[in-house]
C-alpha positions as CSV (number, residue, x, y, z in Angstrom):
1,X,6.9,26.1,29.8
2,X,8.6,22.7,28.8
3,X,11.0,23.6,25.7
4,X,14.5,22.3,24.7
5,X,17.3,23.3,22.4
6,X,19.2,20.7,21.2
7,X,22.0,21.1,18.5
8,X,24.4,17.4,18.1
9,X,24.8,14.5,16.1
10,X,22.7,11.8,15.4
11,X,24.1,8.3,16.7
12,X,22.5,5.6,15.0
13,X,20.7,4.5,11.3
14,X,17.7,6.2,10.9
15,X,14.5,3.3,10.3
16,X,11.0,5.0,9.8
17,X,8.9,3.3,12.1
18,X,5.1,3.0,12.0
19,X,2.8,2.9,15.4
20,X,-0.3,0.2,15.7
21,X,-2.3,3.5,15.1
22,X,-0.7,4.2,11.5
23,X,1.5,7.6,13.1
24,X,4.9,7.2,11.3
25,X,8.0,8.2,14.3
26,X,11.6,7.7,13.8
27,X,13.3,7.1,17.3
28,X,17.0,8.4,17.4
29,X,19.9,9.4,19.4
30,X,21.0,12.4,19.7
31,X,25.0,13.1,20.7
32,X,25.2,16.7,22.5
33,X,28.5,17.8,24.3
34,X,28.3,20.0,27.0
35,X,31.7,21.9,29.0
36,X,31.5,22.1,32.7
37,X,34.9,23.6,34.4
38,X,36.6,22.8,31.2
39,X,36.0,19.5,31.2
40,X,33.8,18.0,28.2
41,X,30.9,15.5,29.0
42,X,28.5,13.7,26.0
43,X,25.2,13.0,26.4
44,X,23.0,10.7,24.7
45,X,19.9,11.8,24.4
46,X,16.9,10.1,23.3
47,X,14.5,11.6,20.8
48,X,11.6,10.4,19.2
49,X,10.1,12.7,15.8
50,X,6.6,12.0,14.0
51,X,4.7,12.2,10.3
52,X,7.0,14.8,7.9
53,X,10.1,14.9,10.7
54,X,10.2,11.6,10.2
55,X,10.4,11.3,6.9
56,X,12.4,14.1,5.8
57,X,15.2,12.8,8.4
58,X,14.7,9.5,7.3
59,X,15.6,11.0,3.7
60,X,17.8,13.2,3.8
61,X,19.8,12.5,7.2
62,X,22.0,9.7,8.2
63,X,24.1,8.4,11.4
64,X,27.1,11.1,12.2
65,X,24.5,14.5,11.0
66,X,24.4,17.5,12.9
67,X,21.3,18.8,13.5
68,X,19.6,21.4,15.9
69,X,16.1,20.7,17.1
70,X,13.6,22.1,19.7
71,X,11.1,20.0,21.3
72,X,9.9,19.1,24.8
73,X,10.7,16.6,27.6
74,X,8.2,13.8,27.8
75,X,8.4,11.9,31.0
76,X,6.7,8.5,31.3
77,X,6.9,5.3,34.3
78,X,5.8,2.3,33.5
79,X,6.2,-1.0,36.1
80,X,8.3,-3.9,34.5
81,X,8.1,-7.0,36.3
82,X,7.4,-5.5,39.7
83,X,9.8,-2.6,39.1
84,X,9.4,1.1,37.6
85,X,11.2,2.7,35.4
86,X,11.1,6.2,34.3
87,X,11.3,7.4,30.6
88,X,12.6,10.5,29.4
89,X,13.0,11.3,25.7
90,X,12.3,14.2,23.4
91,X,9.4,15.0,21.6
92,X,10.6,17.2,18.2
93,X,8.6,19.4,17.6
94,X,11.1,21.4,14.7
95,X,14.9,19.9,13.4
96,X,17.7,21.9,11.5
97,X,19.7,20.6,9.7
98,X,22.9,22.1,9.7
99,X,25.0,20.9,7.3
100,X,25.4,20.9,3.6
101,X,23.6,18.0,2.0
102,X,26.3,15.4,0.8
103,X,29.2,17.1,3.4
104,X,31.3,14.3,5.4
105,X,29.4,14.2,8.8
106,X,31.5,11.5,10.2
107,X,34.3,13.7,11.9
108,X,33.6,14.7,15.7
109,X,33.8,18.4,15.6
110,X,31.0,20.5,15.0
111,X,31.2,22.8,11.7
112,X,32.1,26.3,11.8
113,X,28.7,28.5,11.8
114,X,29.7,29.6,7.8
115,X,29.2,26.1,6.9
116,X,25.2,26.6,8.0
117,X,24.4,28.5,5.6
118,X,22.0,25.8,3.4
119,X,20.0,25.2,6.6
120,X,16.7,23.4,6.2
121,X,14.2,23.6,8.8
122,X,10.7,21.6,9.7
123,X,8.3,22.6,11.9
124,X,5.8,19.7,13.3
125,X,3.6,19.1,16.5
126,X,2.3,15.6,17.2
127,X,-1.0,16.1,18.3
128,X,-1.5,15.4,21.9
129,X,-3.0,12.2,21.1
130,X,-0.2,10.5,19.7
131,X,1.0,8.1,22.6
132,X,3.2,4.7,20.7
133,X,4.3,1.7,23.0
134,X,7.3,1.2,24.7
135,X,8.2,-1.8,23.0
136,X,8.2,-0.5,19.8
137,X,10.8,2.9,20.8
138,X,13.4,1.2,21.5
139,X,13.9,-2.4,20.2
């Protein structure tokens, strides 16, 4: 099984991209804290959604919103110049979005759960066939 649970902030402006094959994907950032022996540590993790993710975050989400999405791990090498590299991002497969449209998102602490009570929520699979270059992620 290969599923994650994401819930954190999104870290950058949100451009709708298009792929040489016509999919529309929207690469982000996505801010998630995590507590181990009482100590906090942020991670930045790369996500990648397609077609109607895509454009509903692109429309109704912006840098600083807090969002919860499932998805899976996609792992990728390529060789640069003699050298690999590995690439891990998310795939979305389904986004949340967990605050009240118009509410200041710009603050660092998560809402209380009685704020998420608009919650919008998009299911969406790329197909298996959907594969975009590298070059064109993350500019």
């Amino acid at each position: 099984m290969n599923q994650v649970s994401l819930i954190g902030r999104i870290t950058n402006d949100l451009e709708l991209r298009e792929s040489t094959n016509g999919t529309k994907f929207l690469g982000f950032t996505l801010v998630v804290s995590e507590y181990r022996k009482d100590v906090e540590h942020t991670n930045f993790i790369p996500c990648i959604a397609w077609d109607n993710n895509a454009n509903l975050m692109v429309n109704y989400l912006k840098k600083g919103s807090l969002i919860g999405l499932t998805g899976r791990i996609s792992v990728r090498s390529k060789q640069d110049g003699g050298k690999y590299e590995t690439i891990v991002n998310i795939n979305v497969d389904r986004v949340e979005f967990l605050e009240p449209k118009g509410s200041k998102s710009n603050d660092n602490q998560f809402k209380n759960s009685s704020n998420t009570s608009q919650k919008s929520t998009v299911d969406e699979s790329p197909s298996d066939d959907q594969t975009i270059e590298d070059s064109i992620l993350w500019d």
